[in-house]
N, C-alpha and C positions, 0 to 999 in steps of 0.2 A: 271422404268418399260419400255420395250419397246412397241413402237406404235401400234403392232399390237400382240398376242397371236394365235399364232396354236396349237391348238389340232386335234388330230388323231379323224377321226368320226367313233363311234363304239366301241371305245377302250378304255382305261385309259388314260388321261391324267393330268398336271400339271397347274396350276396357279402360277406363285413364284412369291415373292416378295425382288427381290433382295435388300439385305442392309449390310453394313459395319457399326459395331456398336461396340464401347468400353465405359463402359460395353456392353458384348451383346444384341440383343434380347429376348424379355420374353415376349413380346405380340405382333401380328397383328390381325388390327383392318379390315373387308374387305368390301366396297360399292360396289356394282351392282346397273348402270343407276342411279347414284346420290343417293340410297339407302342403308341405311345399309345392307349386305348380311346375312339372315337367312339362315344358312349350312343347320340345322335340316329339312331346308320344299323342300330339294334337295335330292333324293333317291341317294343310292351311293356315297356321298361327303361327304369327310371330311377333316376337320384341323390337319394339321399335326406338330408336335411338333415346326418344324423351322417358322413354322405360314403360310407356303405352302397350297393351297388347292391343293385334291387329288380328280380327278372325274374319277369314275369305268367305266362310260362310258356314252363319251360323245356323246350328242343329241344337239337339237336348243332348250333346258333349258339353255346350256350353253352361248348362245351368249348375248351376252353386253359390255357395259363399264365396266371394272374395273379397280379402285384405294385402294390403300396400305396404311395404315397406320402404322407403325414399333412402336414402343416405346421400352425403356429400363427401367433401374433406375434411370435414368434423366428426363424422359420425349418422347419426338418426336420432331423430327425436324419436321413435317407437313405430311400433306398428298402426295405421287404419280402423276406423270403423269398419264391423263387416259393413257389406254390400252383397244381397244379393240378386242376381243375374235372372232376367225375366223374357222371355222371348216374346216379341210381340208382331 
């Protein structure tokens, strides 16, 4: 993850979780400020199949720490660097 996350304010943007996986990915797992992140209690936001979150439009819900958890059919190598979330 990198240190710092920009999203556009107002507008859609993305959260990724960059990962290089063999087998692929098939799940991420995602923490906001040290907590699991519930998408569902976020208007607009959703999981996108790469494990991406997608926000319709972003406000200061969006800001925090976030970390990544990737798995495959092996497992995880561990959790992400934080990153946090900057509106710009």
């Amino acid at each position: 993850m990198p240190p710092i996350i920009y999203v556009p304010i107002g507008i859609h943007g993305y959260i990724r979780c960059p990962v290089e996986a063999e087998p692929p990915v098939t799940l991420v797992k995602w923490n906001k400020d040290g907590r699991p992140l519930r998408i569902e209690k976020y208007s607009g936001w959703n999981l996108l199949e790469d494990g991406s979150i997608r926000i319709e439009e972003a406000t200061e819900d969006a800001l925090g720490t976030y970390t990544c958890v990737p798995y495959n059919a092996l497992g995880t190598m561990g959790q992400s660097p934080p990153a946090r979330l900057v509106l710009k």
